[in-house]
Phi, psi and omega in degrees: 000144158281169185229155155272153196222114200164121149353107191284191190260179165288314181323328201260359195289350168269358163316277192320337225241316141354273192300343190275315167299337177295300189338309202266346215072014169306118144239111174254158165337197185223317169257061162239311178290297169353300190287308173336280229262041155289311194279351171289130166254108196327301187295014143288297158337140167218109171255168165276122177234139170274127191032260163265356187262156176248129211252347175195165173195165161210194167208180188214121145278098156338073166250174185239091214238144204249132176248173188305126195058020189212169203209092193241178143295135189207124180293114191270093176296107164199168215044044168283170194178106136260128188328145157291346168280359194250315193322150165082014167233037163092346185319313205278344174327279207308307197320298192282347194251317182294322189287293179340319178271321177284339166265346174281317161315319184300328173114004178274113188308317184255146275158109187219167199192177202214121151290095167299345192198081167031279209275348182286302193320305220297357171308325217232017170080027169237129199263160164288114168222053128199154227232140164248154176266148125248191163164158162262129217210130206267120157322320187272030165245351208278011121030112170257163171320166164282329181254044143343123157314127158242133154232137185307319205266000177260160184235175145282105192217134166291167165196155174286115185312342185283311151308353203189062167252318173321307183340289195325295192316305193296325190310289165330313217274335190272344184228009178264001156272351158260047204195112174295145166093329161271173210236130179302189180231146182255144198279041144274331182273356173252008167263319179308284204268035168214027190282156176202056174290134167288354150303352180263331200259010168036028174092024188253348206076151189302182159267130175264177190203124172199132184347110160250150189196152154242226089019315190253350169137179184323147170242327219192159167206156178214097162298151159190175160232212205181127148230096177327162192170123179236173193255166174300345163270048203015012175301145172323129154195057171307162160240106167280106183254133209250146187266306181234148150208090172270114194249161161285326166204187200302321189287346193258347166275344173280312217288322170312341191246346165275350170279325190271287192316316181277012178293143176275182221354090157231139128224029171170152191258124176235154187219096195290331178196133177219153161287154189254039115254033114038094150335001207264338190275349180263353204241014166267138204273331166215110199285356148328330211283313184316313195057052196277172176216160165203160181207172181315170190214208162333144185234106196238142186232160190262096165286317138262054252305298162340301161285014204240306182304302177279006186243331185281177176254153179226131176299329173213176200280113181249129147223087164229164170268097186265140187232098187272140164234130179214081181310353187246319178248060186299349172301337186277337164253092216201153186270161212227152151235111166308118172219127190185146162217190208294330154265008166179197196193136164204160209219121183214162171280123195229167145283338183290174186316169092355081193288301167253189177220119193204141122284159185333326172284349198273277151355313175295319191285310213252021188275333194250033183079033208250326175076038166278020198277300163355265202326319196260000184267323184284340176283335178105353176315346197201155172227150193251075253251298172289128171301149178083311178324331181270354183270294191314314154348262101031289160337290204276341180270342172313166173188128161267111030271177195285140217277130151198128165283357177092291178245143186280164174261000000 
């Protein structure tokens, strides 16, 4: 079937904002929808219509989000969603090949999204390319190393959150350029992620917060909530669930993260999402105690594998020829010659053989330094036509630290 496909109205949004509760199973607040549809950009927006009905849908946030050595615009993909009367009749295709074509237009080389489900995207060229830890941490394991950073001159300080969202900002705002994938925030997304409705605190309690600074200013900040709890012999059995925690440097990220471990009647921290080098694993005297896990993050797709390939930064010195297949974004499919070292980077359409063969997607998992390429030539996922070529790749396209954005879109 065709569907029309076109940007809804303001008018239309509780419809739109429907399928997305059926599709997910969602019943939110009513000022959970409010804050949503603060963060919606209409002309962004697409829905699917069966007649008058709206049967899918998605969006895009306009972020500005850092890739390795870059600060680029990047299109944030969310709110997808089809009705269950629809599925299997092409809605979510148009959705995604129509969003697709419109951010290229916009002029944004990249794409990037949170998967509710694996297996899909990658129909539509988007690759993994970044892994979050969770874990749990018993208090009485949590023992750091010996030669722990320490500096005399930084301190603690509670503080309320609400209270101290400039802190937040100016911190956040000074250490999210050194990490591909996260994104600045715009303050409808810091309304978000300090929101505290009791429906936000989900039997967790309010939100806390606390400080690390010195003589010159803020260093670190760490949000949680506490759900207070004692055991049946009345011993302490809180649970502390910590939300954010972000330092400027080692010391101040150790002393936040021995504040969160050390809260009294806590006994244990739980932590839904870290990057997985987390500094936490080195400075733990036995990092087993984490009971780490870990799953996908980010997903990235090359909306213009050429600009997208020449905007980022590279770790070592590249010359190859990539022979892209991309059945959805057919401008992309043509062979590239990639040339870049350590200042700079350009990417043009050639003719010559090929060293690899890879899809748009293979590109996407490595785009934001995570080095999957290894992984998928070994898996067979990719061809390799010049020997070495996927370790030179693979080389120059890694990057440290490891891609994770933090708060979801």
């Amino acid at each position: 079937m065709t569907f029309q496909i076109r940007p809804i109205a303001e008018a239309e949004w509780p419809a739109f904002s429907d399928v997305l509760g059926e599709g997910f199973g969602w019943t939110p607040h009513p000022r959970q929808l409010d804050r949503w549809k603060k963060q919606t950009e209409f002309d962004r927006t697409l829905a699917a219509f069966d007649g008058d009905t709206i049967v899918g849908c998605t969006g895009v946030y306009s972020l500005r989000m850092t890739v390795p050595g870059r600060v680029l615009p990047v299109a944030g993909v969310t709110a997808v969603s089809v009705l269950p009367s629809h599925r299997r009749r092409g809605v979510l295709s148009s959705l995604m090949r129509r969003q697709l074509a419109d951010v290229r237009e916009r002029g944004e080389s990249v794409a990037a999204l949170y998967a509710s489900e694996a297996p899909i995207y990658g129909r539509f060229g988007y690759g993994r390319a970044a892994e979050l830890m969770s874990f749990t941490i018993d208090r009485a394991g949590s023992a750091f190393v010996r030669d722990a950073p320490q500096d005399p001159s930084l301190r603690l300080r509670v503080v309320k959150p609400a209270e101290a969202r400039g802190d937040f900002e100016a911190l956040f705002a000074a250490v999210s350029p050194r990490r591909p994938g996260m994104y600045e925030r715009r303050a409808e997304f810091w309304d978000a992620a300090l929101a505290d409705e009791e429906f936000d605190q989900q039997g967790a309690g309010a939100l806390r917060s606390v400080i690390a600074e010195d003589d010159q200013g803020v260093r670190g900040y760490a949000t949680f909530r506490i759900r207070p709890g004692m055991d049946a012999s009345g011993v302490p059995d809180g649970e502390l669930k910590l939300h954010e925690l972000f330092a400027a440097d080692p010391a101040a990220c150790a002393l936040l993260w021995r504040s969160v471990l050390d809260r009294d009647l806590v006994a244990r921290v739980v932590v839904e999402s870290r990057p997985v080098d987390d500094p936490l694993f080195a400075l733990m005297a036995d990092s087993r105690r984490l009971r780490a896990r870990w799953t996908d993050e980010l997903w990235v797709r090359l909306v213009d594998v050429a600009e997208a390939l020449a905007s980022r930064s590279y770790a070592a010195p590249v010359d190859v020829v990539i022979e892209v297949e991309d059945d959805v974004c057919p401008w992309n499919a043509r062979r590239w010659r990639l040339t870049a070292d350590t200042s700079g980077a350009a990417c043009k359409p050639v003719d010559d053989e090929p060293d690899l063969v890879l899809k748009v997607a293979s590109l996407g998992s490595a785009y934001l330094g995570d080095g999957a390429l290894a992984e998928q030539h070994a898996a067979g996922l990719l061809e390799e036509r010049t020997p070495g070529a996927v370790r030179a790749l693979t080389t120059a396209m890694s990057w440290s630290p490891k891609p994770w954005a933090g708060l979801t879109f």
